[in-house]
C-alpha positions, -999 to +999 in steps of 0.1 A: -677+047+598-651+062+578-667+082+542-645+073+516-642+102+483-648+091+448-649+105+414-662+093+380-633+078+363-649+089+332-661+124+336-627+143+342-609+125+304-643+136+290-642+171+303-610+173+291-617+161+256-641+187+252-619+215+266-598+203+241-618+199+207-633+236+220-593+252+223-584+237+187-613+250+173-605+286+185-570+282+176-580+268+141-603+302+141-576+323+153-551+311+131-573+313+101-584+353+109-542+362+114-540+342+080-568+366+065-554+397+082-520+393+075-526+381+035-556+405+032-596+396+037-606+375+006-629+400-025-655+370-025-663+345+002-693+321-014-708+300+017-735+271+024-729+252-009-722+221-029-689+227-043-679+202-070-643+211-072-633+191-103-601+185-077-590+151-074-569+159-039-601+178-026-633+169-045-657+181-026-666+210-002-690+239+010-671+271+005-648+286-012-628+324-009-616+342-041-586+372-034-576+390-061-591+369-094-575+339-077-587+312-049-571+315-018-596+291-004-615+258-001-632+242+024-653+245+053-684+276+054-670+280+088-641+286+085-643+307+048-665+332+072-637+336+092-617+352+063-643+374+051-636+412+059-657+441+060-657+446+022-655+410+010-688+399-008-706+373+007-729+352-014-749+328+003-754+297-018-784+282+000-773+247-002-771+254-043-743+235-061-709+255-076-688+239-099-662+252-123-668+279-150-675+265-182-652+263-213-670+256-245-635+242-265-651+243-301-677+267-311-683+298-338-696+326-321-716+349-347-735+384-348-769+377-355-785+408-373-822+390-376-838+417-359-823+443-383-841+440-417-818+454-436-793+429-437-812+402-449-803+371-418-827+346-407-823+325-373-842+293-383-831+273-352-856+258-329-844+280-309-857+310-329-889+292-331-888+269-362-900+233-353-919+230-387-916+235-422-945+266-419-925+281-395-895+281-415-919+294-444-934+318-419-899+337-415-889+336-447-920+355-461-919+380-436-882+387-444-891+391-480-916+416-472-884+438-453-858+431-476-859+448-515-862+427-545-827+413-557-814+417-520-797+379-509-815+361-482-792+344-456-814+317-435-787+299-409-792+264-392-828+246-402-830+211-386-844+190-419-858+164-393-880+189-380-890+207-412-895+174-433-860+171-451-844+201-467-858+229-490-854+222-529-850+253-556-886+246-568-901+251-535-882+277-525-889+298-556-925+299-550-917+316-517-894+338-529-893+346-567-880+380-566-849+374-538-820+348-542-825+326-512-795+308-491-805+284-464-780+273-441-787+234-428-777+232-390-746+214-399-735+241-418-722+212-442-752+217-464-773+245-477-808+249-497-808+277-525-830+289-549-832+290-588-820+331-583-792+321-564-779+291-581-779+315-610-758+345-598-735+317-588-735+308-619-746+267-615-769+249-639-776+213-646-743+206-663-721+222-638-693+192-627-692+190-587-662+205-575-636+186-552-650+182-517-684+191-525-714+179-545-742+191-565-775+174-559-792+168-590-827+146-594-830+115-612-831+136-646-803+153-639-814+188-629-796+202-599-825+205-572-809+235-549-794+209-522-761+221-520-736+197-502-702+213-489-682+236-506-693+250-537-677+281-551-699+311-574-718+321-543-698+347-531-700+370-548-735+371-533-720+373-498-703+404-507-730+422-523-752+423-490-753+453-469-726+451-440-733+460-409-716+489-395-688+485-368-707+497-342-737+477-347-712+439-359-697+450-319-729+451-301-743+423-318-705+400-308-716+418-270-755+398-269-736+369-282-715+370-248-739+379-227-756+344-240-726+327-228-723+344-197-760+329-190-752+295-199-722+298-168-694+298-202-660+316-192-639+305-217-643+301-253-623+285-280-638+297-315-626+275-339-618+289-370-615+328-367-598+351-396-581+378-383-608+405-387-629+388-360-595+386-337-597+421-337-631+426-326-626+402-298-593+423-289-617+454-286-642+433-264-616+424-242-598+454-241-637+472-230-644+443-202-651+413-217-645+392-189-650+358-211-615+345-221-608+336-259-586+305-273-586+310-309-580+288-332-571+306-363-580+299-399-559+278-425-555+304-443-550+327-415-516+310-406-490+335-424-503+364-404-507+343-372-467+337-375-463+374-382-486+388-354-491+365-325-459+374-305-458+411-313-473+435-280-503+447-299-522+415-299-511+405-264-544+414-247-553+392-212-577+368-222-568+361-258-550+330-268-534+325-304-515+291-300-538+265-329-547+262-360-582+251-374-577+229-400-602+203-421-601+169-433-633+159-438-666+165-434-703+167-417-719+139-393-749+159-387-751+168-423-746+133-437-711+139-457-686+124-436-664+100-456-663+063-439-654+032-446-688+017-450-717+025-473-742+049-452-775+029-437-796+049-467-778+043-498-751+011-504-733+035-532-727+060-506-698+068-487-697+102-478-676+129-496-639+131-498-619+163-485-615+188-502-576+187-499-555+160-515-534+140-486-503+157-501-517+190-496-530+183-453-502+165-446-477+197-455-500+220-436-494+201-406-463+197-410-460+234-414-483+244-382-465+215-364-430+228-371-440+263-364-445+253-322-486+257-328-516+230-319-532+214-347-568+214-343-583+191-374-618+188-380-623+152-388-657+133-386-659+097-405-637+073-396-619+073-431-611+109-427-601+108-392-573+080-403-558+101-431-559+127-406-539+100-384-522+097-410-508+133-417-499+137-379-479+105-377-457+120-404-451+153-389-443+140-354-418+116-370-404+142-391-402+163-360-407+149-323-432+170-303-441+162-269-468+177-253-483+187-283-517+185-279-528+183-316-569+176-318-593+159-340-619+181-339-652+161-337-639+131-347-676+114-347-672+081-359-643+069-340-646+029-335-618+014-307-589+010-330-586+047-342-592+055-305-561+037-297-542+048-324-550+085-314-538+077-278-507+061-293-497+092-312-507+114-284-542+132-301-567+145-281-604+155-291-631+173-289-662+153-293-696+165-304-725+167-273-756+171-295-773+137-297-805+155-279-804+180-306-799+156-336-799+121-327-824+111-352-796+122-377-777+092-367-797+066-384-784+074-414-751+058-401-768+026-390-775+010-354-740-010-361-727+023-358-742+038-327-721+030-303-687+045-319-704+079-326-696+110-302-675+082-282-667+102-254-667+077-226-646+051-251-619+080-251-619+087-212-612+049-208-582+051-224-570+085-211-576+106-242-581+140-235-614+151-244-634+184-234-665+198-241-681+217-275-713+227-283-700+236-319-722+265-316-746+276-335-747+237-346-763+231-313-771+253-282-743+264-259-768+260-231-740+236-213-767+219-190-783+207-219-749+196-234-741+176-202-776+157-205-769+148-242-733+136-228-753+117-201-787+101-217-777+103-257-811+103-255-827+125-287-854+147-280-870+141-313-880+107-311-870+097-275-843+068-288-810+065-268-783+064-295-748+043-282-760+036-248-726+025-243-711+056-248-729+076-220-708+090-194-717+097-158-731+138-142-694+142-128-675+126-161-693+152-180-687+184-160-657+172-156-655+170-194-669+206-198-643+224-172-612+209-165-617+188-199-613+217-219-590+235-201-565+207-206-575+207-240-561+247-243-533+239-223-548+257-191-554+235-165-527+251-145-551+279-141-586+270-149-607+242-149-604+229-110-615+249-078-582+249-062-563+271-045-541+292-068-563+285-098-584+311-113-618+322-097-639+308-119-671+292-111-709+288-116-733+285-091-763+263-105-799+265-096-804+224-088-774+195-079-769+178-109-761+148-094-795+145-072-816+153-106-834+128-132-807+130-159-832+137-183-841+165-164-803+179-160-809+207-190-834+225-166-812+234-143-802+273-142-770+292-139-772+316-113-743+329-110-711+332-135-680+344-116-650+353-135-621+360-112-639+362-086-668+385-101-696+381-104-703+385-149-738+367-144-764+371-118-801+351-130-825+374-118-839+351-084-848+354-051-859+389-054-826+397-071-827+411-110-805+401-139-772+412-136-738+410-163-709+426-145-696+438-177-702+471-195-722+485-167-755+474-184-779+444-189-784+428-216-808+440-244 
């Protein structure tokens, strides 16, 4: 009998196809460690995680490697473990999500002194505590009882829906007979004073309203203490309070950062800064603030921004003095924003008219235009956003710009034709995110209304450039809670979804908050995107936004900030305490 030999005629290929897959991955391993070794192991290696890249070539992955403040790599946990060298730090995300740092595009920051009596401020957000009118009256009687007799009273950003509409002179007065009392409305559009202060501004009954503000006076005539935009008298009032010292105005501008830090912000673009507070932020940066600054200087700012913006002093890393902060026009939030339509409330009411004749924006354009610099025009009714149209049309055809990135700031009440005229002339903007905050503000504008207001998903179908602004201290910069008013415009107040059709999807509106903005500042070459070569900017976030109830998104934690590969921010979890990585020391 003859025994024939035989072998599986698929065993031997197979064995060979994992020999294979088993030799490329140790080359691919090899080849990545010479890579690290030759180029140098990476500072940070962040593993086990969601990224969210913002990249459209590479949109997703689950590690990333930061060398030298920049990102030498994305991809694979594997393989970014391969990289790391003895003294790379290794942060193990735990399956959390990482996106891009944060750039708040339009916001103020301040110095809040509240806790320093002798300067007279008041915090009456909600954040501070005031939901109600008794809270509001709460604060202001204990400030009295701090402050001497004759000393101003500065309150900043009461919410009138909460506190049952805004504080008139008479009620004011029986609070606070002995003090002149200013309270800033949370649009900062509007402002409630008392007899004492309108008369050291010198105001009474028969005082005519000056051009772009109003006077509010009762059905007899008698000014009430409602105060709508800009009225002059009440500065001298501002001068007379006690300044804070230097030391005390830069530790307050360093709690305000730390805030940002927490809320995963890395960039800033403060809209409307004179040059005093361009100097703090030059001794900020110049001391470790790691958060980078795009200022947008003040109209009347502009001469010493041509003088000083190219000279070495002021050329600090992380300060940016390219735009100009313009207005043409009013409030949304605070009802004064001129339109074309008679407000929902009132059928004689329009809104007020800027404060500038046409003549008068259309020149100082034409002048920041000419002069190289990005307009940024704050514009909020859709009359004042088309003579703002208006006034950029004639400097571009006076003088062709390309690339010029000039942006309505706001913009609120934008229906699809001023879209598309802005997209014509090459206009980006910055819409408002605050519809949780103040959505029940909106009826005043009427349902017919809704669904052109904060029209941010209107503008990304038509390839405007829009990125994110919390207009800070008019709402939070708590950026989670931004993205959930981009994504439910649903207000917290009274639970009604305001423009339904104007909601944009989780990854529209991060998308909106990092690589948004940094378009927006002319910096998505460097920030904005988790790609190699870009900055090392990211935020690791307690929760996956895109696995979350949307109306739950504003829950979610930072983590982590990490600016150039540093950690700035550490939330004090898993055993670990709160960190900044700036100045040595935590926050107050």
């Amino acid at each position: 009998m003859t025994v024939t030999h035989t072998s599986d005629s698929s065993s031997a290929p197979r064995a060979r196809g994992l020999w294979a897959t088993l030799f490329a991955a140790v080359a691919a391993l090899w080849i990545t460690a010479q890579a690290a070794y030759a180029e140098g192991a990476p500072d940070l290696v962040i593993v086990n995680g969601t990224v969210l890249t913002m990249d459209r070539d590479k949109p997703r992955a689950d590690a990333i490697a930061v060398e030298n403040g920049l990102i030498t790599y994305v991809g694979s946990t594997r393989q970014a473990r391969a990289l790391a060298g003895p003294a790379t730090q290794v942060i193990d995300a735990a399956g959390r999500t990482i996106v891009p740092g944060f750039i708040d595009t339009h916001m103020h920051p301040r110095a809040q002194f509240e806790e320093l009596g002798v300067y007279g401020r008041l915090d009456l957000t909600p954040e501070a505590g005031v939901f109600t009118r008794a809270d509001l009256e709460a604060k202001l009687r204990a400030k009295i009882v701090v402050t001497p007799p004759g000393q101003l009273i500065v309150g900043s950003r009461y919410q009138d829906d909460l506190i049952g509409g805004h504080p008139t002179a008479a009620e004011l007065d029986a609070i606070a007979p002995d003090h002149p009392v200013i309270l800033i409305h949370s649009s900062g559009h509007r402002r409630s004073v008392n007899s004492a202060a309108l008369a050291a501004a010198g105001i009474t009954d028969a005082t005519p309203d000056p051009p772009g503000g109003a006077i509010e006076r009762d059905a007899a005539g008698k000014a009430t203490g409602i105060i709508l935009e800009s009225v002059p008298g009440f500065e001298p009032l501002y001068d007379a309070q006690p300044k804070p010292s230097p030391a005390d105005e830069l530790e307050a501008f360093r709690r305000e950062f730390r805030m940002f830090l927490s809320h995963g912000i890395v960039g800033i673009g403060d809209a409307g800064a004179a040059p005093e507070k361009v100097d703090i932020y030059r001794t900020l940066l110049r001391e470790g603030l790691p958060v980078r600054i795009y200022v947008m200087m003040s109209s009347g700012s502009i001469d010493w921004l041509l003088a000083n913006r190219t000279l070495p002093d002021w050329q600090v890393p992380g300060l940016t003095l390219n735009a100009v902060k313009l207005f043409h026009g009013n409030s949304l939030s605070g009802r004064t924003a001129l339109l074309y339509e008679p407000y929902a409330h009132d059928p004689d009411y329009f809104g007020l008219a800027p404060r500038r004749s046409q003549e008068e924006i259309t020149a100082l354009i034409r002048r920041v235009h000419d002069a190289g610099l990005q307009v940024a025009i704050h514009s909020n009714g859709d009359r004042e956003i088309d003579l703002t149209l208006d006034a950029i049309e004639a400097a571009l055809i006076a003088n062709p710009r390309t690339d010029h990135r000039h942006r309505i700031e706001h913009g609120s009440v934008a229906p699809i034709e001023i879209l598309e005229r802005m997209r014509a002339l090459g206009v980006a903007l910055a819409p408002h995110s605050y519809i949780l905050n103040h959505g029940e503000k909106l009826e005043d504008f009427g349902q017919a209304r809704f669904d052109h207001i904060e029209p941010n998903r209107s503008a990304l179908e038509l390839g405007i450039l829009i990125g994110g602004n919390s207009d800070h201290s008019v709402s939070p910069p708590i950026v989670m809670q931004r993205i959930e008013s981009l994504v439910t415009r649903k207000a917290r107040s009274n639970g009604k979804i305001y423009g339904p059709s104007q909601r944009v999807s989780v990854e529209q509106a991060l998308q909106i908050w990092t690589l948004g903005s940094a378009t927006l500042q002319f910096e998505e070459d460097t920030h904005g995107s988790l790609r190699v070569g870009k900055r090392g900017d990211m935020v690791i976030l307690s929760a996956d936004p895109l696995r979350i109830d949307p109306e739950d998104l504003e829950t979610i934690q930072v983590d982590y900030t990490i600016i150039d590969g540093k950690v700035a921010f550490r939330r004090a979890h898993d055993g670990l305490e709160e960190q900044f990585g700036w100045f040595g020391r935590s926050a107050p």
